[in-house]
Backbone as JSON, one array per atom type, in Angstrom:
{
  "sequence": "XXXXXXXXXXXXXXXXXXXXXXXXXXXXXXXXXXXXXXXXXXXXXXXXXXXXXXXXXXXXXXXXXXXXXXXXXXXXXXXXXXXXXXXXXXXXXXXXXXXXXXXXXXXXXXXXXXXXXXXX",
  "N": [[126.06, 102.35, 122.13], [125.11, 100.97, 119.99], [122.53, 100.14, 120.86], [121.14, 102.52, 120.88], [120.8, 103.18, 117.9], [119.48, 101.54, 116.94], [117.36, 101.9, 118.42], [116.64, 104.06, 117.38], [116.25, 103.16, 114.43], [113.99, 101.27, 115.06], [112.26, 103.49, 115.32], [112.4, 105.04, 112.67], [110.9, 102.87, 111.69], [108.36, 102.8, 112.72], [107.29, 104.9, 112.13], [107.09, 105.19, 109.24], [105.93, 102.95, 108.56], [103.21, 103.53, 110.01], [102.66, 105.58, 108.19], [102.33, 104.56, 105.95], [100.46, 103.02, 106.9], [98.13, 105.1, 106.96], [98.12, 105.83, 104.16], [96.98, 103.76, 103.41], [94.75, 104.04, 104.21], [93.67, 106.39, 103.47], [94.04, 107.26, 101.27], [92.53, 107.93, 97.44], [91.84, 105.47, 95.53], [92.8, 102.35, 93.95], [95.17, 102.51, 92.96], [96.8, 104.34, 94.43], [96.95, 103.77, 96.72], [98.06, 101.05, 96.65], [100.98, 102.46, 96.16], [101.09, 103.4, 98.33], [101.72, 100.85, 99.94], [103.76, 99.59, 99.11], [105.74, 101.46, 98.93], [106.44, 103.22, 100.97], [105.5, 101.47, 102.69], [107.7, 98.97, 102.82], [109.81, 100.48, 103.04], [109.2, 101.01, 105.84], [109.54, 98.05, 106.77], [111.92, 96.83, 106.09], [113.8, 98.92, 107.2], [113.25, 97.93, 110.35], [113.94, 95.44, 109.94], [117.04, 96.2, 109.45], [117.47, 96.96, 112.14], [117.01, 94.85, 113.35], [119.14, 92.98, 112.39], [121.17, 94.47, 113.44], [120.76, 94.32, 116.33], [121.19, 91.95, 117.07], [123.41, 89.74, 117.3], [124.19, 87.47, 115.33], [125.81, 86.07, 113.12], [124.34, 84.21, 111.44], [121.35, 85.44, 111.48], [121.74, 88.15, 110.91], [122.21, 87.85, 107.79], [120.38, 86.51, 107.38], [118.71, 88.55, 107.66], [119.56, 90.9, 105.85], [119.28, 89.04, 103.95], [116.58, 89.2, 103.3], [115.2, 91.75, 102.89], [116.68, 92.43, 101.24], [115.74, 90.59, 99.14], [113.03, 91.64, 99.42], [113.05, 93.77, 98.24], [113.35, 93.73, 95.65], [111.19, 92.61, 95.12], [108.57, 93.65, 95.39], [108.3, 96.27, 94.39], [107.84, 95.54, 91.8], [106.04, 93.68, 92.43], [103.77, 95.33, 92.83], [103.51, 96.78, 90.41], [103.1, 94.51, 88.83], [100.3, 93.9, 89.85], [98.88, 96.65, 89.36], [98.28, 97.01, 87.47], [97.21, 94.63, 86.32], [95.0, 95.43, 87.83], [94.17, 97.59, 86.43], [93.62, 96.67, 83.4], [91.53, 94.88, 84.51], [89.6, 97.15, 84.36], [89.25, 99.01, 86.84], [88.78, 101.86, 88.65], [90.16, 104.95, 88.22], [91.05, 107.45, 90.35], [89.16, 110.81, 90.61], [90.99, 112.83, 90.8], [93.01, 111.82, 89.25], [95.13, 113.42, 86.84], [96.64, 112.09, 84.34], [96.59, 109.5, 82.83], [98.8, 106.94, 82.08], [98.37, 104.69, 80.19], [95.82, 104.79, 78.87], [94.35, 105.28, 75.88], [93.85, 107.25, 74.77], [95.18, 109.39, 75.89], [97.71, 108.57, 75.96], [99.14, 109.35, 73.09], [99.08, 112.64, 72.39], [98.94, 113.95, 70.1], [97.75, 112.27, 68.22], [94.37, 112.25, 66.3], [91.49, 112.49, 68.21], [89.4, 109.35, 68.23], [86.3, 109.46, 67.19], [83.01, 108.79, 68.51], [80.48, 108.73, 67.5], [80.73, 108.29, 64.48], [81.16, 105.17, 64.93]],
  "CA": [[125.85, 103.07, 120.89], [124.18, 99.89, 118.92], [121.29, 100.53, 121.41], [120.46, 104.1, 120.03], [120.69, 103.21, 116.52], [118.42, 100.11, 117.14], [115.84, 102.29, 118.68], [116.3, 105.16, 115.95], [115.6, 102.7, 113.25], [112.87, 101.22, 115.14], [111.57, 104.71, 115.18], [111.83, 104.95, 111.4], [110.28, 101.65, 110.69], [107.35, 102.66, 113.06], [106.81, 105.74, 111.57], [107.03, 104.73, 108.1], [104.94, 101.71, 108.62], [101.9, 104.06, 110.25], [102.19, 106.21, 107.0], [102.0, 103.66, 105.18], [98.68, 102.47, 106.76], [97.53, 106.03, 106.83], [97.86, 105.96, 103.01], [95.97, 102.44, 102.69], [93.62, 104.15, 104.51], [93.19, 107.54, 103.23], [93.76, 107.05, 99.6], [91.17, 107.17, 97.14], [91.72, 104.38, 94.83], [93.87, 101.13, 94.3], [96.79, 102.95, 92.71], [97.43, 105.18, 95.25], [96.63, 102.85, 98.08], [99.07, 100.19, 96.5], [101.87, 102.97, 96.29], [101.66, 103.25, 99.68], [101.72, 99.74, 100.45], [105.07, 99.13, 98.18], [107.08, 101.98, 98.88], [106.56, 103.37, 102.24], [105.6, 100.35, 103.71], [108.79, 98.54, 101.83], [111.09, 101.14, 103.92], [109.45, 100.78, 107.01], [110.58, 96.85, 107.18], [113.45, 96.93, 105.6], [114.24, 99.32, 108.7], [112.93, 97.27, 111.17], [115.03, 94.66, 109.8], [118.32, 96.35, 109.87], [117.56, 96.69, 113.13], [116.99, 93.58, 114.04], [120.53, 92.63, 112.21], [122.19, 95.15, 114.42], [120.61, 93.92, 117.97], [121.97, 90.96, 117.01], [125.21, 89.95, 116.82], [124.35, 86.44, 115.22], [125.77, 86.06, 112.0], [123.0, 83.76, 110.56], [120.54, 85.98, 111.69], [122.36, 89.28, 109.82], [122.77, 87.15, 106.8], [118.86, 86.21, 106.94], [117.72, 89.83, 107.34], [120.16, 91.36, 105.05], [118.84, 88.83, 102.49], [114.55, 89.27, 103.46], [115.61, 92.96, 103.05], [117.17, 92.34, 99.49], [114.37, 89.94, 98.37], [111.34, 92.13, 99.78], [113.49, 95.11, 97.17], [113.09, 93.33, 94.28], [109.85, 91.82, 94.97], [107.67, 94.54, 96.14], [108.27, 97.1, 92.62], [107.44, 94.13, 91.16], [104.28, 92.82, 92.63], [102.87, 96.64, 93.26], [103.15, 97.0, 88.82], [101.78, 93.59, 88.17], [98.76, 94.19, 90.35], [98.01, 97.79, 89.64], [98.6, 96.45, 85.89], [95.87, 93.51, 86.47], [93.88, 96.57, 88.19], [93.87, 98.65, 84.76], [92.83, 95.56, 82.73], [90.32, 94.66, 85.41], [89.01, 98.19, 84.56], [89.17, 99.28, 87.96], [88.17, 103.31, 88.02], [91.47, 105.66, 88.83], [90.48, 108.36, 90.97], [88.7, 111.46, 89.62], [91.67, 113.72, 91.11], [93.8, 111.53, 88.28], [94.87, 114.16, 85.25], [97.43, 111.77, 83.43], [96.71, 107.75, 82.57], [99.68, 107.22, 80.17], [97.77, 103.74, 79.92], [94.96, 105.42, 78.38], [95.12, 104.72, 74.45], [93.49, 108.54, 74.13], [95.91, 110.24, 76.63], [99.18, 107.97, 75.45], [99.79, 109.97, 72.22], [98.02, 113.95, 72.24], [98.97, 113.99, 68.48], [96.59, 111.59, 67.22], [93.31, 112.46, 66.7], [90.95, 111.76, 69.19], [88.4, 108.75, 67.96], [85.11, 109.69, 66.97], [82.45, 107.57, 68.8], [79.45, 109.01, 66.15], [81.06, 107.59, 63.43], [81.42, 103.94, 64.78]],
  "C": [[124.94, 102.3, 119.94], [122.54, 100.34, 119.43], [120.07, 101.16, 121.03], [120.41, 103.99, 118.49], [119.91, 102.05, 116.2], [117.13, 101.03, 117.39], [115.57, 103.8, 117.25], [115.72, 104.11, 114.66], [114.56, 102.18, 113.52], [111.58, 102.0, 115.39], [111.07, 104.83, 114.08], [111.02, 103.84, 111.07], [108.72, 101.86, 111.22], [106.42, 104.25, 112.45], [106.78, 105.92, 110.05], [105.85, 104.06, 107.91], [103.53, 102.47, 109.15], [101.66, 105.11, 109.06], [101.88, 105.56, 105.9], [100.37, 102.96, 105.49], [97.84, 103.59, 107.24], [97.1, 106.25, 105.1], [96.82, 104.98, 102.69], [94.99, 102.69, 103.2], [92.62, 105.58, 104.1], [93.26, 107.95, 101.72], [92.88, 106.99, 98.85], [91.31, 106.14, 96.28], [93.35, 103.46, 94.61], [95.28, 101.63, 94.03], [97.13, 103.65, 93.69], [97.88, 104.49, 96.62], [98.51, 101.5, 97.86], [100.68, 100.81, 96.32], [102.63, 102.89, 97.32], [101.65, 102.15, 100.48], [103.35, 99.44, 99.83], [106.24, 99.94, 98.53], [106.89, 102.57, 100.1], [106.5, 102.33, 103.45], [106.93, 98.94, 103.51], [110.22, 99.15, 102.81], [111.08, 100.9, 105.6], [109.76, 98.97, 107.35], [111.44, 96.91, 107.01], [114.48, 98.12, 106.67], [114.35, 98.65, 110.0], [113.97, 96.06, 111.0], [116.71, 94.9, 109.63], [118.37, 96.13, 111.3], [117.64, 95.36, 114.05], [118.28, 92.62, 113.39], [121.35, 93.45, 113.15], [121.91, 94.88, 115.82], [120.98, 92.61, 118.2], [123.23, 90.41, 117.1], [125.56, 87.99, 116.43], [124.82, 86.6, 113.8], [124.98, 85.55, 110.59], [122.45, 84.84, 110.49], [120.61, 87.28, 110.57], [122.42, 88.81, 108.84], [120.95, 87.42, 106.67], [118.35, 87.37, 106.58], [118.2, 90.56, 106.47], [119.17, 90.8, 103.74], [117.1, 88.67, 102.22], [114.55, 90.79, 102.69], [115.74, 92.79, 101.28], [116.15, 91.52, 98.48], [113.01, 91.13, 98.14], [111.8, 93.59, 98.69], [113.25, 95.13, 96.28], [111.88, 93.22, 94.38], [108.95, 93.08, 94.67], [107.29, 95.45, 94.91], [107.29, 96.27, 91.99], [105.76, 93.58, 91.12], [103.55, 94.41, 92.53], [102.9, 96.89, 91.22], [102.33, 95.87, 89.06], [100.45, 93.56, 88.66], [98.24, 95.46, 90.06], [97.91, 97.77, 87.81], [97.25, 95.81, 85.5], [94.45, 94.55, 86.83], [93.05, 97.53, 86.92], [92.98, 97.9, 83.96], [91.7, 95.63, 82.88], [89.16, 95.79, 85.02], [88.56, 98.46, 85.74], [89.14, 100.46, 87.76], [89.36, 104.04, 88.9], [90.2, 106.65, 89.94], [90.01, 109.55, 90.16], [89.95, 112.65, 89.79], [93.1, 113.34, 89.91], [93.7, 112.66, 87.23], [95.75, 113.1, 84.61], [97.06, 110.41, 83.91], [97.57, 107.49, 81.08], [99.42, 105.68, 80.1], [96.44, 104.02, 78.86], [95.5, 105.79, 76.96], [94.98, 106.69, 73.91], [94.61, 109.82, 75.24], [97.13, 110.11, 76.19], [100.02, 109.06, 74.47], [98.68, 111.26, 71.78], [98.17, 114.21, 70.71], [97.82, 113.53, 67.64], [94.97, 112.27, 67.57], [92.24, 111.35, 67.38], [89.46, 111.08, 67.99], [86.73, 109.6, 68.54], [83.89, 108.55, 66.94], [81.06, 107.63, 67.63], [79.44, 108.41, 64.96], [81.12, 105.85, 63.68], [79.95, 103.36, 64.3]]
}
């Protein structure tokens, strides 16, 4: 029974993990690309690594991947803002299919009036 639930998750992790580098490859720009680097590609290890706690039956081993698994959870959110963060800064160019940058000082709040470049 461990068998089949070893190869089912190494099903999900391999089909996760190729959507994930279908997105880094078919994306048009860094935000989208880094989405799918963080959160699809995020599930397909973190699959792969149950699995490889359940074909196991070492208790280190389950301990290690449990806690790569629980690190790479936190991390990953984490690093995929501060880089697509650094990206904004950077002025890196969203895609043109973007309608909403709630980074964008003229999109942030539709109340205010929009700056008048004529006048500067």
């Amino acid at each position: 029974m461990t068998v089949y639930l070893v190869a089912a998750l190494l099903w999900v992790a391999g089909i996760f993990t190729l959507i994930a580098a279908i997105g880094l490859l078919r994306f048009p720009d860094v935000f989208l690309r880094m989405h799918a680097a963080t959160k699809v590609g995020t599930i397909g290890v973190i699959s792969s690594l149950l699995a490889l706690a359940l074909y196991f039956d070492d208790p280190a081993i389950r301990v290690r991947a449990v806690l790569i698994a629980l690190f790479l959870c936190i991390t990953a959110p984490i690093v995929g803002h501060v880089l697509s963060r650094a990206a904004l800064i950077a002025g890196v160019p969203m895609s043109k299919s973007t309608k909403f940058n709630e980074w964008d000082p003229e999109t942030m709040n539709p109340e205010l009036p929009k700056k008048d470049e004529s006048q500067t």
